[in-house]
C-alpha positions as CSV (number, residue, x, y, z in Angstrom):
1,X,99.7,139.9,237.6
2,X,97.3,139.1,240.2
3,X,95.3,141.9,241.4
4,X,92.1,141.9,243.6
5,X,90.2,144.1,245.4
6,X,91.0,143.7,249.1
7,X,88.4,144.0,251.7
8,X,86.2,146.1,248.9
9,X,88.8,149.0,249.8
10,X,89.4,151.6,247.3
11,X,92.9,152.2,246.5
12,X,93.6,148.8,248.2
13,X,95.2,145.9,246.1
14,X,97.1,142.7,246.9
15,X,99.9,142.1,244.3
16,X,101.9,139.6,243.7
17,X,105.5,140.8,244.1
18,X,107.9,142.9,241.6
19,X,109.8,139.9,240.4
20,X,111.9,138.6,237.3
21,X,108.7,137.4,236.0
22,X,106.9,141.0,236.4
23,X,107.0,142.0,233.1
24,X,108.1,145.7,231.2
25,X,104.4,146.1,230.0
26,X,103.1,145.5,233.7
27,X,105.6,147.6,235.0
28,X,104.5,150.2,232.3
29,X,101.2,150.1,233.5
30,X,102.1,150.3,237.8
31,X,103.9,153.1,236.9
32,X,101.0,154.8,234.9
33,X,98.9,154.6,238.0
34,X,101.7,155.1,240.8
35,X,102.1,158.5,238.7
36,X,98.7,159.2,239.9
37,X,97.4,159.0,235.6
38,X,93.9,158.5,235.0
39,X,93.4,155.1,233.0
40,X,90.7,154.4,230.3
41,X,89.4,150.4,229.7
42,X,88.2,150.3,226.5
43,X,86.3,147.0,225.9
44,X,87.4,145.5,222.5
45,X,84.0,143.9,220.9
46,X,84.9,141.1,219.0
47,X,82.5,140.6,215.6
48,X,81.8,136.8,215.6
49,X,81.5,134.8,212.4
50,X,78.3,133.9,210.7
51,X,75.1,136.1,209.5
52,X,74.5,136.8,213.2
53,X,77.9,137.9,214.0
54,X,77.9,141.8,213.8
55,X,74.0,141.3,215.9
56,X,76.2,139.5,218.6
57,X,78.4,142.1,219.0
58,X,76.1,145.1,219.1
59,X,74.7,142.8,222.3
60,X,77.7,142.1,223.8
61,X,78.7,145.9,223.8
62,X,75.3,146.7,225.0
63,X,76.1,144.2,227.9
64,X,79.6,144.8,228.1
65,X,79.1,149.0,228.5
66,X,81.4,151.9,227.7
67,X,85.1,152.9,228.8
68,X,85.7,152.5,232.3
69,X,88.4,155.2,234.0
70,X,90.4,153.4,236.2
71,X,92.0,155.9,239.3
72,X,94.0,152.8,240.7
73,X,95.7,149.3,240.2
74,X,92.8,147.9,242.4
75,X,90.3,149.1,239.9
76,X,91.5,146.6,237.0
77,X,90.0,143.7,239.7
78,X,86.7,145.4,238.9
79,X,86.7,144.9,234.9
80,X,84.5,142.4,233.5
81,X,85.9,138.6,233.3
82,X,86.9,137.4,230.3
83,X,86.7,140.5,228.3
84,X,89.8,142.1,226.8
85,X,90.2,145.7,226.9
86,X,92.9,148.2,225.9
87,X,94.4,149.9,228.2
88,X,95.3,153.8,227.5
89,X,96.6,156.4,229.9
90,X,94.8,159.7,229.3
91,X,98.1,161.3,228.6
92,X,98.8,159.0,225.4
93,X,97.2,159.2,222.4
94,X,98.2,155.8,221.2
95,X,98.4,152.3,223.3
96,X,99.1,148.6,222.5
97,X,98.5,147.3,226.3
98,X,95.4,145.0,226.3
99,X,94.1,143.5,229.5
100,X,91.8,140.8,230.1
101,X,90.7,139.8,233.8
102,X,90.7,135.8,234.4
103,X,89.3,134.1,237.8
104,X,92.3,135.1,239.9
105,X,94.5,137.4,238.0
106,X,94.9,140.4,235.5
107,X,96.8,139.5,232.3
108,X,98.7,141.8,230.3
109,X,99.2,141.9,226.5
110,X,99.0,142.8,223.0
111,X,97.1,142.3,220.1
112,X,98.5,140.9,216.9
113,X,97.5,141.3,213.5
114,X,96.1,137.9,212.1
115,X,98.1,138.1,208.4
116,X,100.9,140.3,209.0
117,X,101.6,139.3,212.8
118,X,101.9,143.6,213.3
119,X,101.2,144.5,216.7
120,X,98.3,146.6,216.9
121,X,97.6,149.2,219.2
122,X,94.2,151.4,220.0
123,X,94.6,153.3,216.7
124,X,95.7,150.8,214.5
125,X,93.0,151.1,211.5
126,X,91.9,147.3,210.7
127,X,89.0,147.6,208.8
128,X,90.6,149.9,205.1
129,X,92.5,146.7,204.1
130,X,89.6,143.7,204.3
131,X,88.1,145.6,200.8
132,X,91.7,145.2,199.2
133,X,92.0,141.4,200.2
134,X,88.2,140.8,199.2
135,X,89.7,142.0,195.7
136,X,92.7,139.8,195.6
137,X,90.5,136.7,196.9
138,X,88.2,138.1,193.6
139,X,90.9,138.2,191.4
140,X,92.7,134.6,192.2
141,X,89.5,132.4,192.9
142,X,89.3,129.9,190.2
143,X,86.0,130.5,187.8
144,X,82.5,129.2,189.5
145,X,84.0,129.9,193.1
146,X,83.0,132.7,195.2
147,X,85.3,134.6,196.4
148,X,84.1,135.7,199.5
């Protein structure tokens, strides 16, 4: 969806068309703000590999800041580039709409587990597994191999 920031107006926003391509999720979300909902961004901060990864992350969210509210469809012209974010209407307690801002449009989404391809949404909990594959990994590596 292409979305920008016309003239530095609030509440203005040129939009591509309502088309075949449009899709439910963007539709979802025009409809969020159309119904006048407030809209938090929530930056997802990605851990990178290595020793320096979690260091890398603390910086980037330092950088990156907290949840933006978003009041209209113009607003998502405004996130940073390049970062993904979730997207969750204050009335919902639970989303699986990520957005990421490119150069010259807003591109809707979802996230995707990386072993069991489940979608995730805002709440999904990611983190209580790792331990149990860190003990599988354990329990097949062959003897003199680290596991982890």
């Amino acid at each position: 969806m292409q979305v920008e920031d016309t003239a530095r107006r609030r509440n203005a926003a040129a939009l591509l068309p309502i088309g075949r391509d449009t899709t439910a999720m963007e539709l979802m979300a025009m409809g969020w703000f159309a119904a006048g909902r407030e809209v938090l961004w929530v930056p997802i901060i990605e851990g990178g590999p290595g020793s320096d990864g979690a260091a890398r992350a603390c910086a980037d969210a330092k950088e990156i800041g907290e949840p933006r509210p978003l009041r209209t469809l113009a607003a998502l012209a405004s996130l940073p580039l390049g970062i993904k974010g979730w997207l969750l209407p204050v009335h919902m307690e639970d989303t699986c709409v990520v957005v990421v801002r490119d150069d010259d449009a807003v591109v809707f989404g979802t996230l995707a587990h990386p072993i069991t391809g489940q979608t995730l949404t805002f709440r999904t909990d990611t983190e209580s597994g790792l331990l149990d594959l860190r003990r599988l990994d354990a329990a097949t590596a062959t003897p003199g191999q680290s596991a982890v």
